[in-house]
N, C-alpha and C positions, 0 to 999 in steps of 0.2 A: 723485879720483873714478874707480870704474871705468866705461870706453867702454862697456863690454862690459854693463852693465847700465842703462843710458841705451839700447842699440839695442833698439826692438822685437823681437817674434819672428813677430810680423804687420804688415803696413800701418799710420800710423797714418790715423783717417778726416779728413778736413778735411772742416767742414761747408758743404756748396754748396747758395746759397738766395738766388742773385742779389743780392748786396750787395756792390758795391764791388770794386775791382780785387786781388785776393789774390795775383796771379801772386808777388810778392815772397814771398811767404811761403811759397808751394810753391818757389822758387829757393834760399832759405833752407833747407831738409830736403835738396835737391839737392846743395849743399854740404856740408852735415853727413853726408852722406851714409847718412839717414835714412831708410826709406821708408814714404811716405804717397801717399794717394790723397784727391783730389777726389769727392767724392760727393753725392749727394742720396738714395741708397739709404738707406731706414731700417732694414734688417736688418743694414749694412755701419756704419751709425752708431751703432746701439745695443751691436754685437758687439766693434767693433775695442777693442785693448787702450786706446787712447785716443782720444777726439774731440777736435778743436778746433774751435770757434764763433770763426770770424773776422768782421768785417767793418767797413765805412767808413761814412759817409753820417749821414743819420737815423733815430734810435731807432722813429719810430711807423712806418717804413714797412718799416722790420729785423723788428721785432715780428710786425707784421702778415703778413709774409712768411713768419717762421718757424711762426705760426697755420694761417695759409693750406692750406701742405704738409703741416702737421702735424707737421711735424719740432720743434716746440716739447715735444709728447708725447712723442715717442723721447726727447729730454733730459733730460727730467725722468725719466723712466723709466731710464735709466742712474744718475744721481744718487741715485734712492732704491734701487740695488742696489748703488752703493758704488763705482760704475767712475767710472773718471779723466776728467774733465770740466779742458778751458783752453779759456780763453775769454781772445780780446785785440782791445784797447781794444774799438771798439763792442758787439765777443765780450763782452768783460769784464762792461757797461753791462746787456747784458739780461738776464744771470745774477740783476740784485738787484730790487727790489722796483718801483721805477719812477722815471721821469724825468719832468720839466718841461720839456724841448726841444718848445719849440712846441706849450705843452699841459702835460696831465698825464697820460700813459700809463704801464701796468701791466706790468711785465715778467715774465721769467719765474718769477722769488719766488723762486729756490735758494737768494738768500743775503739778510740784512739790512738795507737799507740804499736811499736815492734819491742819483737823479746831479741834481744843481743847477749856475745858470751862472755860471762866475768875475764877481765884480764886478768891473765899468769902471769904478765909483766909486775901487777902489783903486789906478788906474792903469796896471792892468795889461792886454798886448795879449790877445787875444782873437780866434781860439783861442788856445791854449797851444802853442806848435810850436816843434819845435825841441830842443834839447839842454840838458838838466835829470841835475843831482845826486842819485844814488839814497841817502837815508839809510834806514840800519837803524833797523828800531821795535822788532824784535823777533828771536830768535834762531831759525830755522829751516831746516831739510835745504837747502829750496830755495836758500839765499843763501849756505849755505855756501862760504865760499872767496871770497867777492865783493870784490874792494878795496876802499878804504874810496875809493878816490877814480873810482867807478865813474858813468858818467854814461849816459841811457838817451834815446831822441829820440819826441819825444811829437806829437801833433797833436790834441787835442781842446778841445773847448770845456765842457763837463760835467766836474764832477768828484763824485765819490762823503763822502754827508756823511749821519751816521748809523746808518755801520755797525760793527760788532763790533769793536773796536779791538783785540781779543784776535787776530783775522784779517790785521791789517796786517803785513806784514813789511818792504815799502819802502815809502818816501815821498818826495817832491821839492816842495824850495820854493817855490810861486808864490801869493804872497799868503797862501795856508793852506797845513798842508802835504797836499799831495794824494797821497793811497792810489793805488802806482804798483804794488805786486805783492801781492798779499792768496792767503792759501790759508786753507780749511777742509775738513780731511781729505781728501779727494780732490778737490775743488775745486780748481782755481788759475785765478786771473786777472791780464793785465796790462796795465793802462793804456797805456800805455808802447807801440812794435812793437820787438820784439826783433828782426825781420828787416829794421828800418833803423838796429838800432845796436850795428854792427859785433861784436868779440869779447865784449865785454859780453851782446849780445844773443845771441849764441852760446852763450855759457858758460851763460846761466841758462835755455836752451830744456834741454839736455844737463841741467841739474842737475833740471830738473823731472821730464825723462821718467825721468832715473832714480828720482828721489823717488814717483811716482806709478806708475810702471812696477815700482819694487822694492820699494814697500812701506814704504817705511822713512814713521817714524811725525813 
């Protein structure tokens, strides 16, 4: 992969909209030696070469927040001119259509698809935390080069059921397999934090910005 085309030529924006502790993720570019910036500017989020929708928490109080500012508008508005949108884990969540976390809330509609909650009927813990198997669905820029015995550290309790399976690229075992990294042309999302799982989460920050940042199809 070339570095050289994975580094910005501007900031990238990180979207700041009161959710959830992100220090890790801005630590994460720090080391990569990336540069990004925290923002709530919507001229700074709709412009940078890329944005990323981070956050933790709950979906209806995420949502609401990003209505709120209005920063829901800038994103969408990026997206329908074709600029590179990541969005991870709760990031990821409000990009599709809507969730059932306590309710039934409408999210942003970028992409296909509702987040639903793991069954405790199947035995399984709840959230999903922890260190999970990324397998390949499909063959794409962003995964290139990925080992096969690659593993990514998750924390959520929703997972995404109903969406464009054509979008999947990774998935991981838990009870179903759960859509852990999905792109649609400048889209990317990932379940998953890349900035809690280690070189793995490294390698595929670096392969995105290249993919999105260079273009490649």
């Amino acid at each position: 992969m070339n570095d050289q085309a994975a580094t910005p030529r501007k900031p990238i924006a990180i979207i700041d909209y009161g959710v959830g502790n992100i220090q890790n993720l801005i630590n994460a570019f720090e080391r990569l030696e990336i540069p990004a910036v925290l923002t709530a500017d919507h001229d700074v989020i709709l412009n940078a070469e890329l944005s990323i929708l981070p956050g933790v928490g709950a979906f209806k109080d995420a949502i609401d927040k990003l209505r709120n500012t209005g920063i829901d508008q800038v994103i969408q508005q990026r997206v329908r001119e074709g600029r590179p949108l990541l969005g991870i884990c709760l990031g990821m969540q409000l990009m599709f259509e809507a969730s059932e976390e306590d309710g039934d809330w409408e999210g942003l509609g970028l992409l296909k698809g509702r987040f639903v909650k793991f069954d405790e009927n199947m035995g399984l813990k709840v959230p999903h935390m922890g260190w999970n198997r990324l397998v390949k669905e499909r063959q794409d820029p962003v995964a290139d080069g990925l080992p096969e015995d690659a593993y990514a550290y998750y924390v959520h309790s929703y997972y995404l059921s109903g969406g464009d399976a054509r979008d999947i690229i990774l998935s991981s075992p838990y009870g179903v397999a759960v859509p852990g990294l999905i792109r649609k042309g400048s889209i990317v999302g990932m379940q998953f934090h890349p900035e809690k799982s280690g070189a793995v989460g490294e390698f595929l920050i670096r392969q995105v910005l290249a993919v999105l940042m260079g273009g490649t199809q």
